[in-house]
N, C-alpha and C positions, 0 to 999 in steps of 0.2 A: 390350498390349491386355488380356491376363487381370485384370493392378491395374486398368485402367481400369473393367473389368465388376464387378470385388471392391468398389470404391470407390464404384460406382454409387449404391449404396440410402441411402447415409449421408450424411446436410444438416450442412452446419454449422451451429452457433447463430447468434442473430442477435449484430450487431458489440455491441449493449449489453448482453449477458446478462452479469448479475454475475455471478451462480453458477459459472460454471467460473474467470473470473478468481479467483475464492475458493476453488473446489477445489485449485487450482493451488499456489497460495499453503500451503494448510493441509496438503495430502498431500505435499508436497515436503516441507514441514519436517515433516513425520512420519516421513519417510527418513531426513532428515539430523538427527533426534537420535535416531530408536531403532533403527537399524542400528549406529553407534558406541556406545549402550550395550550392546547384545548384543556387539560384538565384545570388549568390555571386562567385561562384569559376565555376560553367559551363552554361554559357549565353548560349553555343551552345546547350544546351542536346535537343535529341527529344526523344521522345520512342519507337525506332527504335532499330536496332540489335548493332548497335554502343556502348551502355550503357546496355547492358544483362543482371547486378545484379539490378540495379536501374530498369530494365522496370519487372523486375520477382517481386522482393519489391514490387512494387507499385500493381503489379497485385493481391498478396498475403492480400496485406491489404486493398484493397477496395474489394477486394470478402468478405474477412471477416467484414469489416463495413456495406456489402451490407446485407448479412447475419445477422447483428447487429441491422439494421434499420426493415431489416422485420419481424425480432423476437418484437421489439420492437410497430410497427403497427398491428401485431399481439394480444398484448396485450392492447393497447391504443386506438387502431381505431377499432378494429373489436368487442372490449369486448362491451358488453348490456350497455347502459346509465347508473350508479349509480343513478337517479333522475327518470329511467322507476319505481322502485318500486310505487312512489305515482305520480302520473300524473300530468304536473304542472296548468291542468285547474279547477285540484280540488278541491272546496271551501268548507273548514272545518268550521261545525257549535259552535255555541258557546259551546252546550253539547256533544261534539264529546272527548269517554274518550282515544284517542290516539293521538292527537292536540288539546292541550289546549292555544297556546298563534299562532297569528297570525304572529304576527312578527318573530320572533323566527323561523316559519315554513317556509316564505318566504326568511329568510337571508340562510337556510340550504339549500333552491332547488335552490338559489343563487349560493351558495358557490360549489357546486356538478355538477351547468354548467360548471363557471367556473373553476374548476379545469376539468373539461373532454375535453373545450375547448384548453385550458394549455397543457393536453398531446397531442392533435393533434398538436396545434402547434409545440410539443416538434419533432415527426416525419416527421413532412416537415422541421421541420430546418434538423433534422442528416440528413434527403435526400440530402438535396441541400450541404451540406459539404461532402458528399460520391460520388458524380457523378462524374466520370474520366472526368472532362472535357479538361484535358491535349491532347487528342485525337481530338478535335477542330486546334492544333496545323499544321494540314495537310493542312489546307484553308488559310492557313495566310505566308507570309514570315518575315525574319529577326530573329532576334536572343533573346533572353528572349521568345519566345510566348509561348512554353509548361508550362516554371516556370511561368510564370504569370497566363495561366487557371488552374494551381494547387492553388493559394492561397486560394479558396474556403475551402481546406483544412486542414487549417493554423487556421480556426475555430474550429477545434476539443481542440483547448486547453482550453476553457470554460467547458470539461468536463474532463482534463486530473485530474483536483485537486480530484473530485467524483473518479476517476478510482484508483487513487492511497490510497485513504482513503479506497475504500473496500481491496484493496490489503494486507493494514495495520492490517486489521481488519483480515481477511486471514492466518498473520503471528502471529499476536499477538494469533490467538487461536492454534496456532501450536506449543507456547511455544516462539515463535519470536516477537522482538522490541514489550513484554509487557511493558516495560515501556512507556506511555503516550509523557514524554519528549523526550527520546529515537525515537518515531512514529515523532514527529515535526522537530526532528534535521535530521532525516533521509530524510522528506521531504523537509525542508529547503537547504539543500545542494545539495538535485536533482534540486531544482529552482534556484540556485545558476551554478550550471551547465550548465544548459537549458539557462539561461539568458545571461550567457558568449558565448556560443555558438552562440548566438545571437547578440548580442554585437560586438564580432569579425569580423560575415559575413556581418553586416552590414558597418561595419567600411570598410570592403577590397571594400564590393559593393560602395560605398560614394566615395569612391576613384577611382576605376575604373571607375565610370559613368564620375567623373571629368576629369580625364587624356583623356577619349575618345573623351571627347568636346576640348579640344586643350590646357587642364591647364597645366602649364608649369614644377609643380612638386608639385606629391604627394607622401605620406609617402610609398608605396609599391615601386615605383619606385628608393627614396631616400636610399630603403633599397637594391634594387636592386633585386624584385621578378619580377619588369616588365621593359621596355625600349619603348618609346616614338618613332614610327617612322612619316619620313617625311611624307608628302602628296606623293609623287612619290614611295615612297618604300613602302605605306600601299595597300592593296588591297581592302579588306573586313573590318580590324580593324587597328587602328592603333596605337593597343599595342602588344610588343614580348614579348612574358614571355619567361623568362630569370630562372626561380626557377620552382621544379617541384609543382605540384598538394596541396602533401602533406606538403611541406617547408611555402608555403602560408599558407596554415590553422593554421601551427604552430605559424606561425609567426603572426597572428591575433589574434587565441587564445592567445597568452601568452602576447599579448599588452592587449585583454578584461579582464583579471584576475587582471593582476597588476594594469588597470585603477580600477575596480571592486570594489579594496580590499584597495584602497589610497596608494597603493606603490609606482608604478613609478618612475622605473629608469632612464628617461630619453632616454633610448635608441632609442624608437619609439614615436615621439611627432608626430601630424596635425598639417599640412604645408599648409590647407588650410580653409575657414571661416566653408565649410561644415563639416569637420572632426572636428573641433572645438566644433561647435553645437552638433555632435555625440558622443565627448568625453563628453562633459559634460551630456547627457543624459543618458550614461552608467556611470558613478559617479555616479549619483544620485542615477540610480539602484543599482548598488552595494553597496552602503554607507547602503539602505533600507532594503536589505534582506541581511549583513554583521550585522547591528543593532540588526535585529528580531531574527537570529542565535546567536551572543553571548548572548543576553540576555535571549535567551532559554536553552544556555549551562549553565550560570548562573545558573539559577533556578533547571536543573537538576542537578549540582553538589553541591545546596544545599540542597536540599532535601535529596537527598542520603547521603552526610555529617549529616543531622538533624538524620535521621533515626540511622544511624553508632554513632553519639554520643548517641541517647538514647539508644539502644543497650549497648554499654561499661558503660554508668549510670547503669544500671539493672545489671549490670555484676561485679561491684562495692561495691554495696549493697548487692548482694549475695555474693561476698569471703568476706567483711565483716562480716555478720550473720553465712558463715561455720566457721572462724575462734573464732568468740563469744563464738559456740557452739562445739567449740573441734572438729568437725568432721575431720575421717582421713583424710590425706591427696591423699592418694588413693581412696577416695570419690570423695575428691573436686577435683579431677582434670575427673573422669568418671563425674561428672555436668555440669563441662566449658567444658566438651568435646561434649557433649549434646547441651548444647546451641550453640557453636560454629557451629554444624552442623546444627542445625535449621536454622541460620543466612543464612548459607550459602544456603541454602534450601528455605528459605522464603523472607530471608531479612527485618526480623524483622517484616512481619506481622503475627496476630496473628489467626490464623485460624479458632480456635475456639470462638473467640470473632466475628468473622463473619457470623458464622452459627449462634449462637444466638441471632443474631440483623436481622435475617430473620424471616417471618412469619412461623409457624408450620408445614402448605401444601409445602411450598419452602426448608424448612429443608428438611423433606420426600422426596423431590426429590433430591436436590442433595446428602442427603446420599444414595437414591438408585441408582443414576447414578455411582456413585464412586463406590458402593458395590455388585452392582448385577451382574454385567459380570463377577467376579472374583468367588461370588459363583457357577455362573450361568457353570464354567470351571468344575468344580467336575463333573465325570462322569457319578455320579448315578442322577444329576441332571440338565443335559443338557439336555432332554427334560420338563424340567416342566416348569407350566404356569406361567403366569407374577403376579398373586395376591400370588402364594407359597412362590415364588422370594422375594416379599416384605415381606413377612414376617419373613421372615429369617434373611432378612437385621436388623430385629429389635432385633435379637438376636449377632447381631455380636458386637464385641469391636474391637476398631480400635484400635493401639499403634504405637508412634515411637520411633526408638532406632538409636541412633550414633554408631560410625563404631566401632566395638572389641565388643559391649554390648553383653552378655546372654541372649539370648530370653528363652532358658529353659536351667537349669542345670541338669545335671546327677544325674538321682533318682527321679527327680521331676514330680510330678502326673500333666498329662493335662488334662485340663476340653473339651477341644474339637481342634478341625482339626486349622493348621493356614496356614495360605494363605498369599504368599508374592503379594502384591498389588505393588510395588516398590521397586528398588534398588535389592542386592542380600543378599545370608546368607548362612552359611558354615556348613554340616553337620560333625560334629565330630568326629569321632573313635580313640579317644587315643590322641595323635598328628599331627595324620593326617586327611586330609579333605577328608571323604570317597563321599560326594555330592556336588553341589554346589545349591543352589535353587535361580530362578529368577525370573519376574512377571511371576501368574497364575500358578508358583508351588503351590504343597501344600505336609503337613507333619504330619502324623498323622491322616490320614482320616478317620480312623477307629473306632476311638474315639467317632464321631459322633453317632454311632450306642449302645454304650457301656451304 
């Protein structure tokens, strides 16, 4: 009852708000690469005044996951039981005509705990990965102890793959990475990224924890980002870095990539059994998701190849048939100029094969979705209601034309108003373009009434 009262004040967003799918997205992988470089390249951090962008960061995205989480408890912990509608001590009779199979009834009130129990758990996990416990760091001495009460946070990448598929989904209705292939490779290569990054700080971390214990020579040092001192000349650690901040990271990154990717020049080998064992773990990753990327470029550069040859087949067979049939040759080039724009437009699908492999009620929508804001633009009928609307839509004819085509020639009778839905078109007077019309013009509105 107390969470239910605590939870109270707070709405969630509405189901389209981008913003938070984008927060999500952007403050996670804000964790997941600057938490492994601090554990790797600043053992001293605290979140203190010393580190300003790093403690402003951190505060930024745990207010926002904090926010995330009670949106999320909101909807999961405080919503009514899905399983209150039928109560589960209640025993349905054999003539009961709303449960007729027992089994059946029981797997459902089954099925409807557990998944209610499922999202509770779902919200005490994102708790426990959102608690700043970096601020623990104040009771404890030595050096790693904030990045180490951070790694709790290091768990948010079990949801980064969920953050970035709606983000896909995001773009792809936006006109962005609609291709399928396109959404994979673009994902593939952030992981490909992420994983390097990873790779890297661990490699320098493996190394510096060795050199610290007294190993006599590891690959940072051999390259000369750090130098070894005595027991009398060390104080607190007993490594100098010799290279600045950003040279070390470079020089990690660019060993995780070439290890990654099976290049390897040799320049930065492991000089020690631990660096050994870490190269060989980041090979392996690399080799896994350097596989899953080319074979996914594969398949999208054959598809789009498959597509592009049966295009040029269709394209074949018709300057065959104009040529059969004599048609001019200022025909047949305004037809491949047609087609040619579709290609480029569609990409060789066929749109109207689409609509008619939908059911009757789902045509009806999306030809009125496509149709009704554009009539809905004509002045005389921006107030009218949504059943006029549709029926208007049932009088309109959609057409498209390549670029130079005549929509109407001089002299010629229009049956009614037309409305540029896409792209533009050029009104005429002689030689010159006395208008230009673009979406949600219209020409000829008059006609309507005629």
């Amino acid at each position: 009852m107390l969470l239910t009262w605590l939870l109270k004040p707070f709405k969630p967003p509405p189901e389209n708000a981008e913003w938070i799918h984008w927060g999500r997205a952007i403050f996670a992988t804000y964790f997941l690469t600057s938490i492994p470089f601090r554990i790797a390249f600043l053992p001293e951090f605290e979140p203190t005044r010393k580190f300003p962008g790093f403690v402003v960061l951190d505060l930024a995205s745990t207010t926002f996951f904090c926010y995330d989480t009670i949106v999320l408890a909101q909807l999961h912990w405080n919503s009514p039981r899905e399983d209150s509608i039928i109560p589960t001590t209640y025993e349905p009779h054999n003539d009961d005509p709303i449960i007729q199979d027992r089994e059946n009834f029981d797997e459902t009130v089954l099925f409807k705990q557990t998944r209610h129990i499922r999202h509770r758990w779902r919200v005490l996990f994102s708790f426990a990965i959102t608690v700043p416990l970096e601020y623990l760091s104040y009771l404890l001495e030595g050096e790693d102890r904030a990045n180490i009460f951070m790694i709790n946070k290091l768990f948010r990448l079990f949801y980064l793959k969920g953050y970035l598929e709606y983000l896909s989904m995001i773009l792809g209705s936006k006109g962005h990475l609609k291709n399928v292939g396109f959404r994979r490779t673009w994902a593939l290569f952030f992981a490909m990224a992420l994983a390097g990054h990873w790779c890297g700080c661990g490699f320098y971390y493996v190394s510096r924890k060795q050199a610290e214990k007294g190993v006599a020579m590891t690959w940072p040092e051999a390259a000369g980002l750090y130098s070894t001192m005595s027991s009398e000349e060390a104080t607190e650690s007993n490594l100098k870095i010799e290279a600045t901040l950003f040279e070390s990271y470079i020089q990690s990154l660019y060993w995780a990539y070439i290890t990654m990717i099976t290049t390897g020049f040799g320049d930065i080998v492991p000089l020690t059994i631990q660096e050994t064992v870490w190269c060989i773990f980041s090979m392996l990753v690399g080799v896994f998701i350097t596989a899953l990327t080319i074979a996914n470029l594969q398949q999208l550069v054959t598809s789009l190849d498959a597509s592009r040859l049966r295009f040029q087949r269709e394209m074949e067979i018709m300057k065959k048939f104009l040529r059969y049939r004599l048609v001019p040759a200022g025909l047949q080039k305004r037809i491949a100029t047609f087609f040619d724009h579709q290609w480029d437009v569609l990409k060789g699908e066929d749109e109207q094969k689409f609509l008619l492999e939908l059911p009757q009620s789902l045509q009806q929508q999306v030809t009125n979705f496509m149709c009704r804001d554009i009539i809905a633009s004509l002045s005389i009928l921006r107030k009218a209601n949504t059943s006029l609307l549709n029926a208007l839509v049932e009088c309109t004819e959609m057409n498209t034309y390549s670029p130079n085509d005549e929509i109407v020639k001089v002299g010629e009778k229009i049956r009614g108003a037309i409305l540029i839905s896409r792209g533009e078109a050029e009104l005429m007077k002689g030689a010159m373009v006395e208008r230009k019309l673009r979406r949600l013009d219209r020409f000829a509105e008059e006609c309507l009434f005629v």
